[in-house]
py3Dmol code that shows the C-alpha trace and the ligand (Angstrom):
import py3Dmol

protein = """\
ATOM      1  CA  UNK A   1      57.536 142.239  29.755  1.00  0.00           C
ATOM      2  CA  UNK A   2      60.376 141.568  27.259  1.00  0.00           C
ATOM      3  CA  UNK A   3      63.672 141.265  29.265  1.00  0.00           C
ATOM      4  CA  UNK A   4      67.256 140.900  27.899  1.00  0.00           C
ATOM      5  CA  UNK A   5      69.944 139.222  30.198  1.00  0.00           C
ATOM      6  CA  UNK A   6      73.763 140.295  29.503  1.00  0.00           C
ATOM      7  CA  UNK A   7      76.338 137.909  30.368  1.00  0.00           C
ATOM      8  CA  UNK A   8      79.983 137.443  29.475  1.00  0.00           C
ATOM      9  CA  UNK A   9      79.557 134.140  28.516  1.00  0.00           C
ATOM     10  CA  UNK A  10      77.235 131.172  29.644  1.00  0.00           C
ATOM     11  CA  UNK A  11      77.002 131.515  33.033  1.00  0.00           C
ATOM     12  CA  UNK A  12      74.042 133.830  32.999  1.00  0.00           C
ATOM     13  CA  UNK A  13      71.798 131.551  32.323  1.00  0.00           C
ATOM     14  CA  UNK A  14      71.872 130.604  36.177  1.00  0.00           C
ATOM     15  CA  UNK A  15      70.205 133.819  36.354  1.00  0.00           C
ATOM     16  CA  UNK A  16      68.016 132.787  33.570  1.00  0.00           C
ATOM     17  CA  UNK A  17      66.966 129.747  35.445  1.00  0.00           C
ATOM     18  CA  UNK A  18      65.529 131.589  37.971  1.00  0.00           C
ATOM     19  CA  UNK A  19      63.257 133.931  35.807  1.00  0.00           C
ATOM     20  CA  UNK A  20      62.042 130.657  33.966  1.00  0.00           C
ATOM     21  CA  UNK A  21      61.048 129.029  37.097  1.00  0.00           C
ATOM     22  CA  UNK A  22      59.157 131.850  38.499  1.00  0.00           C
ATOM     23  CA  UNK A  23      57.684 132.542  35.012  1.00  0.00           C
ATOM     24  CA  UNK A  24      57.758 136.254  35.044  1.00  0.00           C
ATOM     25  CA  UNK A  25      58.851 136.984  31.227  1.00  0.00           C
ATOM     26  CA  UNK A  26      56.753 136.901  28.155  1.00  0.00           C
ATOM     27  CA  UNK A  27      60.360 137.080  25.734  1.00  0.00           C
ATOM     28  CA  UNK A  28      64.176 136.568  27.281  1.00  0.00           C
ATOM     29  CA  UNK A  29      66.559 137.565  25.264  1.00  0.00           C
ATOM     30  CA  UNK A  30      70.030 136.476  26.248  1.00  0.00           C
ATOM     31  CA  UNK A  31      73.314 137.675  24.853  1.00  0.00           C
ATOM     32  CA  UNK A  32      76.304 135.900  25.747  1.00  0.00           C
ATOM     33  CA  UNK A  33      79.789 137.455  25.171  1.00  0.00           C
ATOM     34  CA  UNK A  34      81.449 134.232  24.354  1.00  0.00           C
ATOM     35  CA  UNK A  35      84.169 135.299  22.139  1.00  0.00           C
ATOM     36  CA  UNK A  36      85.242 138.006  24.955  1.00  0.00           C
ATOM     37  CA  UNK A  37      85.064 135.955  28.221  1.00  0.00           C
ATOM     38  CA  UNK A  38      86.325 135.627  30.762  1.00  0.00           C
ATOM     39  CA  UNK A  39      85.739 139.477  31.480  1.00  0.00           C
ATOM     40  CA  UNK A  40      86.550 138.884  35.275  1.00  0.00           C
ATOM     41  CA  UNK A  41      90.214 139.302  35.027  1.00  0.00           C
ATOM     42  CA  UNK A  42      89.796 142.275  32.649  1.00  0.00           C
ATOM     43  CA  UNK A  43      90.482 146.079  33.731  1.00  0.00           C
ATOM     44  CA  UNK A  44      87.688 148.605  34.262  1.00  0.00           C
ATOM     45  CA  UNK A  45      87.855 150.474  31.271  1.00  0.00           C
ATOM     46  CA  UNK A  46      87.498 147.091  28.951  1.00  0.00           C
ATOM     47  CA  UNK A  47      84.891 146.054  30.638  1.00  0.00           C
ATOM     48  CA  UNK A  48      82.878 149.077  30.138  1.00  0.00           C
ATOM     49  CA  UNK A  49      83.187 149.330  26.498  1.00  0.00           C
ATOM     50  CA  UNK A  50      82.097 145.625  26.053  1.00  0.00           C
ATOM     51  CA  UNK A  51      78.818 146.588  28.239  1.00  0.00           C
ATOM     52  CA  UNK A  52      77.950 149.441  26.107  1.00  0.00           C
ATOM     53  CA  UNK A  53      78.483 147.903  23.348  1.00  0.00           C
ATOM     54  CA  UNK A  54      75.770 144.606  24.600  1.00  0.00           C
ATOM     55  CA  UNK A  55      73.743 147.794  25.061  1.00  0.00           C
ATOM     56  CA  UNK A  56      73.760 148.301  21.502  1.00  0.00           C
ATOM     57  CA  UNK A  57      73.071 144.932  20.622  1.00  0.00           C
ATOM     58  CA  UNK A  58      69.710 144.977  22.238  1.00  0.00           C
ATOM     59  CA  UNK A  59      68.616 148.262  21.012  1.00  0.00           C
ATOM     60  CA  UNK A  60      67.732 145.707  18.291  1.00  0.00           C
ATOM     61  CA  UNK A  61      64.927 144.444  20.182  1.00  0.00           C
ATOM     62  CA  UNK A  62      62.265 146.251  21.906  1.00  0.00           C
ATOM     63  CA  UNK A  63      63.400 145.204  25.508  1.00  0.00           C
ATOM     64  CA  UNK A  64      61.113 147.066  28.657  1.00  0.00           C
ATOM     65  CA  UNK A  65      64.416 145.725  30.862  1.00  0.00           C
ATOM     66  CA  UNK A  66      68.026 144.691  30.554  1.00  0.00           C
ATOM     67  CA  UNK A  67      69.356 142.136  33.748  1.00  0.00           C
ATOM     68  CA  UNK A  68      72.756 142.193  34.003  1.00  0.00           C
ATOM     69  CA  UNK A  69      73.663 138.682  34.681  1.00  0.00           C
ATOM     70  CA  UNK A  70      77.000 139.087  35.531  1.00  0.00           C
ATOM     71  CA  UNK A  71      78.754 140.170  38.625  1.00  0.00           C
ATOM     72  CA  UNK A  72      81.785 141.632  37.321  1.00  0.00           C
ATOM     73  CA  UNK A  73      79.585 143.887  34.758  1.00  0.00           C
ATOM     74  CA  UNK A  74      77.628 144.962  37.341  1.00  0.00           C
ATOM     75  CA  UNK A  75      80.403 145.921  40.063  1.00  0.00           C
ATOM     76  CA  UNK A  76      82.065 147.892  37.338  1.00  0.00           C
ATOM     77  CA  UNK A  77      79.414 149.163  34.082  1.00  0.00           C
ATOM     78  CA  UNK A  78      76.233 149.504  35.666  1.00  0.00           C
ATOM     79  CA  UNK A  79      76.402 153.351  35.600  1.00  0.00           C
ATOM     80  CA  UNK A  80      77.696 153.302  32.014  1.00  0.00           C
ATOM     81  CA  UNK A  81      75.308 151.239  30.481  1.00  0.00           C
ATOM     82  CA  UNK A  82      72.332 152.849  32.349  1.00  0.00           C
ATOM     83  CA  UNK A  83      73.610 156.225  30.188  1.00  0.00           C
ATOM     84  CA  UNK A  84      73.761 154.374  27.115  1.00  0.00           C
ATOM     85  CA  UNK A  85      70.142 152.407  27.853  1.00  0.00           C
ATOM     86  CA  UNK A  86      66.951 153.525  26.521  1.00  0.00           C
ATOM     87  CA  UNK A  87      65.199 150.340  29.042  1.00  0.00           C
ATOM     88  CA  UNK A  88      65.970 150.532  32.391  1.00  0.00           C
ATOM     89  CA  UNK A  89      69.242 148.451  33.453  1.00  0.00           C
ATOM     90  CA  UNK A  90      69.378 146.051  37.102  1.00  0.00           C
ATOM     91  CA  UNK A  91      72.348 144.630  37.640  1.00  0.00           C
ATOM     92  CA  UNK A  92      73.004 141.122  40.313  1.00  0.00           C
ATOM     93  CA  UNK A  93      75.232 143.472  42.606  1.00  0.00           C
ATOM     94  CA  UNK A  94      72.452 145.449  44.018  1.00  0.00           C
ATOM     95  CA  UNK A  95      70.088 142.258  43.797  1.00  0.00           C
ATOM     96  CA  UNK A  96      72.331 140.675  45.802  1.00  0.00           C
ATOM     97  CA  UNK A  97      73.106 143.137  48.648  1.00  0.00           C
ATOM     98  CA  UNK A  98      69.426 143.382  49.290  1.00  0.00           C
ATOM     99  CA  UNK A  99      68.847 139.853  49.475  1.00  0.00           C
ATOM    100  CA  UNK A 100      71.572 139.284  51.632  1.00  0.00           C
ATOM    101  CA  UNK A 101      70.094 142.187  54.142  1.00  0.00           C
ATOM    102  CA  UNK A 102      67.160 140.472  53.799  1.00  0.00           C
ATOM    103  CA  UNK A 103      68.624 137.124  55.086  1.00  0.00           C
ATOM    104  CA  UNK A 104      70.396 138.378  57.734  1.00  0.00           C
ATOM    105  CA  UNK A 105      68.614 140.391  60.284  1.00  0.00           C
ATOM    106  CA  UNK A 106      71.612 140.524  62.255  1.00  0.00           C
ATOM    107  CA  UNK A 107      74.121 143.392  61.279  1.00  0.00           C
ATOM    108  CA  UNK A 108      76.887 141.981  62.969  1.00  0.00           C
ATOM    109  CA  UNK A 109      77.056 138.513  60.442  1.00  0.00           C
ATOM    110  CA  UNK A 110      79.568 137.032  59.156  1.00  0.00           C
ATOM    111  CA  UNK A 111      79.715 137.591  55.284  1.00  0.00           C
ATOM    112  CA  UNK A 112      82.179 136.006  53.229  1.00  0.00           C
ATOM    113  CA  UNK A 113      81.968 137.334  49.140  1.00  0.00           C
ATOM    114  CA  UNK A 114      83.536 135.196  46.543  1.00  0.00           C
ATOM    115  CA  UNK A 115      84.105 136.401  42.924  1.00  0.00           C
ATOM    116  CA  UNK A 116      86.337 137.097  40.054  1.00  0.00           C
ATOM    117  CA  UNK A 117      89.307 138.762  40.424  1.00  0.00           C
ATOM    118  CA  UNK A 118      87.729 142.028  38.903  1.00  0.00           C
ATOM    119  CA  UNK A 119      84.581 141.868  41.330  1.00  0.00           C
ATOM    120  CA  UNK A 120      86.486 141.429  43.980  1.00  0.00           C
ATOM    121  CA  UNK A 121      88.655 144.677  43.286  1.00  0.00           C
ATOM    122  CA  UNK A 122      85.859 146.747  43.087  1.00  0.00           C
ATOM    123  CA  UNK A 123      84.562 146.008  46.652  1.00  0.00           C
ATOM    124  CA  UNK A 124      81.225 146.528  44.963  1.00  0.00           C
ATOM    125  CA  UNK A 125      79.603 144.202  47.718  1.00  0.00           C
ATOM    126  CA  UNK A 126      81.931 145.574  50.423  1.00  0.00           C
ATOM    127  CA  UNK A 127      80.392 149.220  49.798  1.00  0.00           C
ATOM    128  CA  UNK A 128      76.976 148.342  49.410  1.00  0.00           C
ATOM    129  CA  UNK A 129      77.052 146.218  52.191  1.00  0.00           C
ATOM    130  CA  UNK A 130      78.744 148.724  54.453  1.00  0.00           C
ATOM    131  CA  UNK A 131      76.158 151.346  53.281  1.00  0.00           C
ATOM    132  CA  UNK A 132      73.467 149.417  54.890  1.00  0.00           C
ATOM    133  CA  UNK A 133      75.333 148.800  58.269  1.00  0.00           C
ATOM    134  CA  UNK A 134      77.118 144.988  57.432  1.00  0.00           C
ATOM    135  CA  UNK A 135      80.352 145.653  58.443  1.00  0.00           C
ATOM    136  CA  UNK A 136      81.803 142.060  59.118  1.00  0.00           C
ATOM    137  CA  UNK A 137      82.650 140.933  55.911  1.00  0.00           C
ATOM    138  CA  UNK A 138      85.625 139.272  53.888  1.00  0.00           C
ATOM    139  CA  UNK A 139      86.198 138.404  50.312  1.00  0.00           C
ATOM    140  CA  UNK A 140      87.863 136.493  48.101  1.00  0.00           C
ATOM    141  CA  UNK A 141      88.615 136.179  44.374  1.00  0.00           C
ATOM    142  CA  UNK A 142      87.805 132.446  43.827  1.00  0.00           C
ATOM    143  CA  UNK A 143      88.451 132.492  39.866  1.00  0.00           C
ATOM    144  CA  UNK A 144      89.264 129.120  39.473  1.00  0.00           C
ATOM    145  CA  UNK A 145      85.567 128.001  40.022  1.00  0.00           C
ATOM    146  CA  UNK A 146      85.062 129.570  36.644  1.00  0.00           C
ATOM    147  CA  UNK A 147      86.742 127.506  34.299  1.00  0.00           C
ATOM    148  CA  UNK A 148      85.884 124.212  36.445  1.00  0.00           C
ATOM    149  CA  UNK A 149      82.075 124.745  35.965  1.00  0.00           C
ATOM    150  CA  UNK A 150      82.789 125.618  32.373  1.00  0.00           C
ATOM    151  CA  UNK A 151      84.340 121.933  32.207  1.00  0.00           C
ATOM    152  CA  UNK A 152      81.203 120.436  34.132  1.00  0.00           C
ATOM    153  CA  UNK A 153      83.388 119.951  37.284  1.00  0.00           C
ATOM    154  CA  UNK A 154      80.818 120.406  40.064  1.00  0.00           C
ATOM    155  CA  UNK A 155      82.268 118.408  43.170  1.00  0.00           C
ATOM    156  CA  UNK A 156      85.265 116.281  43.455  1.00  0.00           C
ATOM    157  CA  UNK A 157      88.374 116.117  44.272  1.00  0.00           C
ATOM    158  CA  UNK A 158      89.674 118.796  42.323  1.00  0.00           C
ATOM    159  CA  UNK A 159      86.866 121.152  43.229  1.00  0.00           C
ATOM    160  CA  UNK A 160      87.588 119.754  47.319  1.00  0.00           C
ATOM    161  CA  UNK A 161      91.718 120.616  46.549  1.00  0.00           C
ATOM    162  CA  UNK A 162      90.168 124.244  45.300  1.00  0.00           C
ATOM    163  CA  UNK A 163      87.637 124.877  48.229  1.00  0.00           C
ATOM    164  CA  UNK A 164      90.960 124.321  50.672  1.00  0.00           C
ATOM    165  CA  UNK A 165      92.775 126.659  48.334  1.00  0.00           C
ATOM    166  CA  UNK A 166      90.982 128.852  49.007  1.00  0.00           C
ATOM    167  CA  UNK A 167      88.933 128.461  52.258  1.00  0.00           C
ATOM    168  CA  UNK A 168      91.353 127.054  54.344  1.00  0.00           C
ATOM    169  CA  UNK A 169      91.769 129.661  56.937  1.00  0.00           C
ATOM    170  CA  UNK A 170      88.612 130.847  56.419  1.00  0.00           C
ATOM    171  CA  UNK A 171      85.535 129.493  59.616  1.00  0.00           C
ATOM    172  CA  UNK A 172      82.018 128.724  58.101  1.00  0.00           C
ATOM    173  CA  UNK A 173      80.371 132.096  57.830  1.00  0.00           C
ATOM    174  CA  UNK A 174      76.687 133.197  58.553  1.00  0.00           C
ATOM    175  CA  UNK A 175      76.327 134.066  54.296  1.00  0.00           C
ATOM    176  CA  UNK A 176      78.482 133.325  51.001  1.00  0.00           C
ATOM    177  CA  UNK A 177      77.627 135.659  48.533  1.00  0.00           C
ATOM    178  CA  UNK A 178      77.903 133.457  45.179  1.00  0.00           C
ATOM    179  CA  UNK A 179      78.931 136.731  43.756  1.00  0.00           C
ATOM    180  CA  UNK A 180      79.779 135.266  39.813  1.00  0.00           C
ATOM    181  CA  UNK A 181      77.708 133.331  37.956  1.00  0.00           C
ATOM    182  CA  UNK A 182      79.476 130.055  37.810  1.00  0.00           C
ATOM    183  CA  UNK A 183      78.989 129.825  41.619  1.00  0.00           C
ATOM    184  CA  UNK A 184      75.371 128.725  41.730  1.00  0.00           C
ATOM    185  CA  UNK A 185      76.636 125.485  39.590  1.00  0.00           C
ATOM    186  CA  UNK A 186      78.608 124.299  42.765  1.00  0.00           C
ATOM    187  CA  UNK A 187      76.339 125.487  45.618  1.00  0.00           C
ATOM    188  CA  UNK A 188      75.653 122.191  46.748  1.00  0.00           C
ATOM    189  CA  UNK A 189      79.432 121.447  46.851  1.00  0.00           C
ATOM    190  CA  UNK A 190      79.688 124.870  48.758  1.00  0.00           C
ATOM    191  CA  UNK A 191      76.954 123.748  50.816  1.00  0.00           C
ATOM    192  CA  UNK A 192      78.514 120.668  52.206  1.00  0.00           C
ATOM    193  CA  UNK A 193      82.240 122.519  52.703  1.00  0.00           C
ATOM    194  CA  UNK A 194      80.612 125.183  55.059  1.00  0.00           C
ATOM    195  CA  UNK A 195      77.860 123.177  56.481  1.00  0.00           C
ATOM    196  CA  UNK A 196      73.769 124.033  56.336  1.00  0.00           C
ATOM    197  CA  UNK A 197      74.256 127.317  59.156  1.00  0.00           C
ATOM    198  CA  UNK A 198      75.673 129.032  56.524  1.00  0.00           C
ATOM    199  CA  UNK A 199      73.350 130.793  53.933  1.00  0.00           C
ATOM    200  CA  UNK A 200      74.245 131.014  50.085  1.00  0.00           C
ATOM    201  CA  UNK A 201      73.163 133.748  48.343  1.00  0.00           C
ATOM    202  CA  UNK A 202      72.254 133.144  44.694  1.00  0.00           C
ATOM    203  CA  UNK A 203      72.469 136.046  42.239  1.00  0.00           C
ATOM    204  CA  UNK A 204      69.171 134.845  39.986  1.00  0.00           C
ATOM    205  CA  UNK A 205      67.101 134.307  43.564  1.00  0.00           C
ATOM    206  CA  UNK A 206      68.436 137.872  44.035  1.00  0.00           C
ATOM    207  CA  UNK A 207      67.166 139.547  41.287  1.00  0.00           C
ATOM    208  CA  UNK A 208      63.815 137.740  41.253  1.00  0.00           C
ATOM    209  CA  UNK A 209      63.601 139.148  44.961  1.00  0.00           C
ATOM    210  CA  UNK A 210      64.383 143.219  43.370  1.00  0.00           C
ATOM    211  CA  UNK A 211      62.157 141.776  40.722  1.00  0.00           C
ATOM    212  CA  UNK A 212      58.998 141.814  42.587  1.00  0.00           C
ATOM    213  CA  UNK A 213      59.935 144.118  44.782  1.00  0.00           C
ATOM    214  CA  UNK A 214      59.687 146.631  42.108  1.00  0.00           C
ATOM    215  CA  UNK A 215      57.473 145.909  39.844  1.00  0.00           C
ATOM    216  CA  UNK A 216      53.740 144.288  39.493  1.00  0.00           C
ATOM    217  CA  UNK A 217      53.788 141.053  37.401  1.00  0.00           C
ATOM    218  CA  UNK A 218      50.120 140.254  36.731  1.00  0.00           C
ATOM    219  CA  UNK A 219      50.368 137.209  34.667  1.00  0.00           C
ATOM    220  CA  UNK A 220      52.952 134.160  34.456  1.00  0.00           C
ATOM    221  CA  UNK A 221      54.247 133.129  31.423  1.00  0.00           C
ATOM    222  CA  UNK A 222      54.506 128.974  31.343  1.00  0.00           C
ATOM    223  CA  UNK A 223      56.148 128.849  28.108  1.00  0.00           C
ATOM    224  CA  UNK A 224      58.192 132.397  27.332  1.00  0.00           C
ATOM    225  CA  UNK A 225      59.929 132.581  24.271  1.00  0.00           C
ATOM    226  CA  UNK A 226      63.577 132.547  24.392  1.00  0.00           C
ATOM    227  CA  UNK A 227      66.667 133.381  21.741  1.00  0.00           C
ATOM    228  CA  UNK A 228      70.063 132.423  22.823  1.00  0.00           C
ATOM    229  CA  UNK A 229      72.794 135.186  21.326  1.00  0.00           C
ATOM    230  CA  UNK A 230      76.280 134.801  21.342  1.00  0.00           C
ATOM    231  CA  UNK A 231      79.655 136.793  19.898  1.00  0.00           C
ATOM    232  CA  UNK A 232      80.756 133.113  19.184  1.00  0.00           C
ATOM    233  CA  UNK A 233      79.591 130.104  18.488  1.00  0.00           C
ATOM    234  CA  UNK A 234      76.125 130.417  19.255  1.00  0.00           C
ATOM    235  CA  UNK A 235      75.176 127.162  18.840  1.00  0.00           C
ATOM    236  CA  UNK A 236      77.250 125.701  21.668  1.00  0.00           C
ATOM    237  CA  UNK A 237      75.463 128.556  23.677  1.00  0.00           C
ATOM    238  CA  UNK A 238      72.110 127.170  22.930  1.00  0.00           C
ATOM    239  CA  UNK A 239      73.417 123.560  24.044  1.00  0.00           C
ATOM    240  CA  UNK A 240      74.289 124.614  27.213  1.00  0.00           C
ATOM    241  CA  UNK A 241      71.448 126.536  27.634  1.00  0.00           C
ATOM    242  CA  UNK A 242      69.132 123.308  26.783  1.00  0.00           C
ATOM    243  CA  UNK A 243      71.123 121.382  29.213  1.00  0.00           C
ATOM    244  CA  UNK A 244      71.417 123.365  32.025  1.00  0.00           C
ATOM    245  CA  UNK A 245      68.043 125.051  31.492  1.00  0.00           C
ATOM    246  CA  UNK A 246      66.247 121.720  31.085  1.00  0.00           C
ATOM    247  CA  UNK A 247      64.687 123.407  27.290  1.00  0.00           C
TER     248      UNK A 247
END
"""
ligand_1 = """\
10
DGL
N 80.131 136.207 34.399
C 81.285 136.482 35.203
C 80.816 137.023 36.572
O 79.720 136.769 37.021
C 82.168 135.275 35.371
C 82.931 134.889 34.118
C 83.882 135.962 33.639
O 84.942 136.167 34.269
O 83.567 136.588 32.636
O 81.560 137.717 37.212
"""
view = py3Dmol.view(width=600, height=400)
view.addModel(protein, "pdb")
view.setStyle({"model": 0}, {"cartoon": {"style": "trace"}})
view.addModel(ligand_1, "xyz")
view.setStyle({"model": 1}, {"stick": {}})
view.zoomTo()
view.show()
């Protein structure tokens, strides 16, 4: 299979991390909307036309799947881009939902969902969640995580000052839902502030899970190729991507 992954800007390639190391893709295509991001303080409208118009971009290859990547895409564009798609579309929302349910047996959990501004807004989690009987949840737009991984800020003191920012009234839940793509970057840092009872839920884990849920993979790739897009500066795209994805 030949799978493109949409992001707004680097922090996809968390979610490419995950397909590399369980070797499911013969081709990844990325696409990075650097010149664009952040889209997670952007209005609804916005950030459907820049979804369509990735769409578009990858009707230049001959992809059998598009992964959106990014959480506030895929809490607002999903529908929208499915339309526009002639490959079927799977966005981190949905991923993530299931794999929460999945990890918690117990309806009556304690969920906490962190996210851009825009994800937040769209209670995306909150309604799937609530469709599947999780009704003790609480979320919070955590934006300033994004700009802090950009910078390679992964624990500290600054990212320790932001944690009680935001968490301070907040008591260690059963599951964080990493629900942007930065998060994954400080999940160790997360790990430590709410202590090892509380699960973290990783978008790219997430979508592997849907992955093989839904479809048969009958070989694994070792070495897939891989091409590194971007609507700027590509080339600091593909040295991030060679860092962080250990290329
Ligand atoms: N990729 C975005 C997300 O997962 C975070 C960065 C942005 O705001 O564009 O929501």
């Amino acid at each position: 299979m030949r799978v493109g992954v949409f992001d707004s800007g680097i922090g996809g390639l968390s979610v490419v991390k995950s397909l590399l190391s369980h070797k499911l893709f013969k081709e990844i295509v990325y696409f990075g909307d650097t010149a664009r991001v952040p889209y997670g303080i952007k209005d609804k409208n916005t950030i459907i036309r820049y979804a369509i118009e990735a769409v578009e971009f990858f009707k230049n290859f001959e992809l059998d799947l598009i992964i959106v990547a990014c959480n506030t895409v895929s809490a607002y564009a999903l529908a929208e881009m499915r339309e526009n798609s002639t490959c079927p579309v799977i966005g981190v929302v949905e991923a993530g939902v299931l794999a929460t349910a999945n990890a918690l047996k117990n309806k009556n959990s304690t969920i906490l969902i962190i996210g851009t501004k825009a994800t937040i807004n769209s209670k995306a989690y909150e309604l799937g969640l609530n469709a599947i009987g999780y009704n003790n949840l609480s979320a919070k737009a955590t934006g300033l995580f994004v700009p802090l991984v950009e910078d390679e800020i992964y624990d500290g003191e600054i990212i320790q000052a932001t944690f009680k920012h935001y968490f301070h009234d907040i008591k260690s839940p059963d599951a964080v839902i990493l629900g942007c793509t930065h998060f994954p970057l400080i999940s160790d840092a997360l790990q430590n502030y709410f202590g090892k009872n509380t699960i973290l839920i990783h978008s790219g884990d997430a979508i592997v899970e849907q992955l093989e849920r839904e479809f048969v993979f009958t070989q694994k790739y070792e070495k897939p190729e891989l091409k590194f897009f971007a609507s700027e500066n590509p080339e600091a795209l593909r040295k991030i991507a060679k860092k962080w994805l250990e290329l």
